[in-house]
Each structure stands twice: as structure tokens, then as C-alpha cells.
N, C-alpha and C positions, 0 to 999 in steps of 0.2 A: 212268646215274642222275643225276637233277636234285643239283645243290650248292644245298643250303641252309644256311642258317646253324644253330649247336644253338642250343636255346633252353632257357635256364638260368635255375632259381631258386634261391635259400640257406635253407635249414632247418638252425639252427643253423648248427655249422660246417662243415656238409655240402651238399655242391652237386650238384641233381639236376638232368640235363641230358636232352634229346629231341633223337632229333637222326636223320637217314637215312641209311642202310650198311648194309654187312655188319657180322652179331654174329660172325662167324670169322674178322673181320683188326681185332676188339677187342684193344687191350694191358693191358686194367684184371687184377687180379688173377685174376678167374673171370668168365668171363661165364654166362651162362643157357641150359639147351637145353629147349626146352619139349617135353619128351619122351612119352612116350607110357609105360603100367605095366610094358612089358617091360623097358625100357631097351636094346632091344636094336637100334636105330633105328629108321625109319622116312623118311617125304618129310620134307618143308617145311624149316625149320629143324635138326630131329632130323637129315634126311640129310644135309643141308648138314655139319654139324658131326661127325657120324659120319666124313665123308669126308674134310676136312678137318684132323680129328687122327689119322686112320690107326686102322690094324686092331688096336692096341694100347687102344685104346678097348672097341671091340666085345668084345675078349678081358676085358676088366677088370665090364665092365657083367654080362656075364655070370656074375659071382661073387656080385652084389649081391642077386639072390634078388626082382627088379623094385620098385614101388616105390608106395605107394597111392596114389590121386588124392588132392588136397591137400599131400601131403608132397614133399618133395624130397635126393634123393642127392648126394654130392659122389665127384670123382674126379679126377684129375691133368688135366690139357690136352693131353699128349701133342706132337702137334707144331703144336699151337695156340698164337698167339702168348701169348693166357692160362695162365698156371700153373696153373687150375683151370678144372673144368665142374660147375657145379651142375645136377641133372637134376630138373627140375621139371617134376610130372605135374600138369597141370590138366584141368579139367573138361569132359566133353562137352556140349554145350551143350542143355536143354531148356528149349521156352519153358513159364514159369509152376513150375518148379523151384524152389523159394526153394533150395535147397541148392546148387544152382551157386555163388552167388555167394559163400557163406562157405567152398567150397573153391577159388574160384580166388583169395580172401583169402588162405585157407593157405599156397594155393605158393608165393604173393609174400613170406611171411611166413616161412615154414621157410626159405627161399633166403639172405635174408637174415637169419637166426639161425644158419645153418650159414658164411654170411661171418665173423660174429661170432667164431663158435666157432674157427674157423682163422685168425684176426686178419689174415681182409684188409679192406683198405680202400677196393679200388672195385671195384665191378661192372659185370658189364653185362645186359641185359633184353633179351628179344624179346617180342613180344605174346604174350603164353601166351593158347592156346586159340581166338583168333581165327581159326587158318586151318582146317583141318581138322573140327577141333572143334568149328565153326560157333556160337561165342561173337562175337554182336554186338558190332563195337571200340567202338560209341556206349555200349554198356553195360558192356563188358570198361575202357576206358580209367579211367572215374571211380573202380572200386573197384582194378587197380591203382596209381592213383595216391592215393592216400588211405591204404592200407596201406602204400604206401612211405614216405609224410611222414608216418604215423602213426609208426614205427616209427623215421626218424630223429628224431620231436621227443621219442623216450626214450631213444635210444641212440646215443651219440656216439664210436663207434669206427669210423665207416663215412664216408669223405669223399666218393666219389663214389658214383653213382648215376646209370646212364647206361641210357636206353630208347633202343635200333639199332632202327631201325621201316625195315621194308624198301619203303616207298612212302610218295608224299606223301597220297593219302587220307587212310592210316593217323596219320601223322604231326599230317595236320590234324585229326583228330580228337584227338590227345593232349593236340595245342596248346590245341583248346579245354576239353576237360576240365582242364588244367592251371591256366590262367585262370578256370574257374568257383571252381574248388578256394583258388587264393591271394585270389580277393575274398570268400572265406567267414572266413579263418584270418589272424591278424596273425604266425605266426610262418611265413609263408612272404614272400620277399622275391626280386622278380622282379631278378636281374640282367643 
């Protein structure tokens, strides 16, 4: 995988950074699995992480009764370097849906409301919905990011805010949604 550098802005006194890796050798308090309604895994990132934090996951997700698009579950990290997995069900992707896009707001939204609620203070993100779910990243990127600096410029118990984007496409496209996003907004401040 190419080294690139993250690329960091300040909202408030929280810093949300882009950056390329794996989301399952994240140290932030929870990172994100962009799950699928069972929660009982699946490919892309979901198996990654399934596999990663061991069969004590699978046993646990199992109790949780799956989870609706939009919404998102919390559960331990197991033997993730993260203390936590938030399991975020985003949207299958159709075009000409207006409802897509206010459920993959959601997942970004409860994800970060369930950080809240558990008083951590940095996460981490994968693209929700872009792989599988064939959610356009040129259209997926802007309302992730927008709900994420919506949400820290009213709530300030959340420091970091970290997008793992497993490719540099993906990446560039973050990059530029992130740039269009901080020349619209004076409370985002590129550092």
C-alpha cells in the first residue's frame, strides 16, 4: 500500500483526518464496520474485521437481533486493537433514491452518537456502502463528510475522527470532497 500522508482539518477542537490503512490495525477507541443488517459478517471490511477480532464477535453480534439500515450497533473490539466496533448498516445503493442518502447520513450519525453515549473520543471510519453496496464514493464522500463536521461543530466530546480509506482513488476522492466542503464552511480549518 502507497504511504501517504493524512490529511487533517480542525472543527472545533476536533481533528478529522483522511488518511490510507487498514481500519483493523486502528488504536482510536472504536473504529466502524460497515456492516451489513445481520451483523453476522460478511466480505469487504465486515470480514476483515469479523476475522480480525475473533469468533467472540460473531458469538456477541448474534445476541443483538441485526440492526436497520441507517442505524448502528455497538460492541466490544475483542482482540481489535480498538476497545470498540460500532456496526454501521448503510445503504444499498439505488440510483434516483432520494432515501439513500438520508440513510447513509444516519449511519454516520448514530455511529457517532453511540461514541458519544460511551464517552469515547476517537473513531475511526471506513467508506460505508461504497463497496458492495455500490454507493457512488464521488456521491457517498460529500454527505459523509458533512455529517461528520456537522455533528462535531455541535458536539465537542469527540477529538478525533479518522476516515481508513483502503485505496488511493478512494482517498482522492475524500480529499476532494473535503476541500470543496472547508471552502464552503469557516469553521473548518485545514491543518
Amino acid at each position: 500500500m502507497d504511504t501517504q500522508p493524512p490529511i487533517r482539518v480542525r472543527i472545533n477542537a476536533a481533528v478529522l483526518e483522511l488518511t490510507l490503512g487498514d481500519i483493523t490495525q486502528q488504536t482510536t477507541d472504536a473504529i466502524v464496520n460497515a456492516a451489513n443488517s445481520s451483523l453476522l459478517g460478511g466480505g469487504g471490511v465486515d470480514g476483515a474485521i469479523h476475522r480480525a477480532a475473533g469468533p467472540r464477535l460473531l458469538a456477541k453480534t448474534r445476541t443483538l437481533g441485526g440492526c436497520q439500515t441507517g442505524d448502528a450497533k455497538i460492541t466490544p473490539g475483542y482482540n481489535l486493537p480498538a476497545r470498540y466496533i460500532i456496526h454501521a448498516v448503510g445503504p444499498i445503493y439505488r440510483d434516483a433514491d432520494e432515501d439513500v442518502a438520508r440513510l447513509l447520513a444516519s449511519a454516520y450519525r448514530r455511529c457517532l452518537e453511540l461514541a458519544v453515549q460511551h464517552r469515547l473520543e476517537t473513531i475511526a471510519f471506513p467508506s460505508i456502502s461504497t463497496g458492495a453496496y455500490g454507493y457512488p464514493v464521488e456521491e457517498a464522500a460529500p454527505i459523509a463528510l458533512r455529517t461528520v463536521c456537522d455533528f462535531l461543530q455541535q458536539n465537542t466530546c469527540i477529538r478525533l475522527v479518522r476516515f481508513v480509506l483502503f485505496s488511493l482513488p478512494i482517498l482522492e476522492a475524500y480529499h476532494i470532497a473535503l476541500a470543496q466542503i472547508a471552502e464552503q464552511r469557516r469553521d473548518i480549518q485545514m491543518i
